[in-house]
N, C-alpha and C positions, 0 to 999 in steps of 0.2 A: 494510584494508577487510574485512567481514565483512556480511553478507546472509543470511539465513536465513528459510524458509518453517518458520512456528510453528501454524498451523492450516489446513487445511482445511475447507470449510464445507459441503461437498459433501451435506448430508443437506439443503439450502433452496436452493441455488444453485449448477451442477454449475459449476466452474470459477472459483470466486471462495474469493482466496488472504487470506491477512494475511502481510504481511512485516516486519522491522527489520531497517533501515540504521543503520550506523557514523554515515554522514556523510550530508549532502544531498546531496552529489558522487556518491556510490554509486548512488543512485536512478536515472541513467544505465545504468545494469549490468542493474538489475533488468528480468525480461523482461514484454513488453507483451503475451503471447498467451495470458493468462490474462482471466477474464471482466471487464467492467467492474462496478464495486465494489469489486474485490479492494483492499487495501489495506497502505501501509506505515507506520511508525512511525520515523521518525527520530531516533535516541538523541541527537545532536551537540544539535539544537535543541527536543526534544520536541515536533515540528510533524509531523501527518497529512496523510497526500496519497491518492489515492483514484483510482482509475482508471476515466477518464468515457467517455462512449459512443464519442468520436471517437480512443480512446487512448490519452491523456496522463494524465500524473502530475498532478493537481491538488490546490494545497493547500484542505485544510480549514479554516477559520477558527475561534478558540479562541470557544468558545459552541457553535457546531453542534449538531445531533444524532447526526452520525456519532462514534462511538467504536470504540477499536480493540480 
């Protein structure tokens, strides 16, 4: 398992992160008290998840306009 915070966005939105996960299992680990938007990238599946107002992981649907 491996997680890492790769940018801060802090100069548009104080507290909204971008992360990559190993796995989708990791996503669990990652911490929720970061802003909503922050984001993570999932290597295992190349799938976006995105963190919404009420505090969850949610995934991104491929088309979107969110990119990571």
């Amino acid at each position: 398992m491996a997680i890492f915070m790769t940018k801060n966005e802090n100069y548009t939105q104080t507290g909204v992160y971008k992360f990559v996960a190993d796995s989708e299992a990791d996503i669990q680990d990652i911490p929720k008290d970061v802003a909503p938007g922050s984001r993570i990238f999932c290597i295992e599946n190349s799938k976006v998840f995105v963190l919404s107002t009420s505090f969850e992981w949610i995934e991104i649907k491929s088309g979107s306009e969110w990119h990571f």
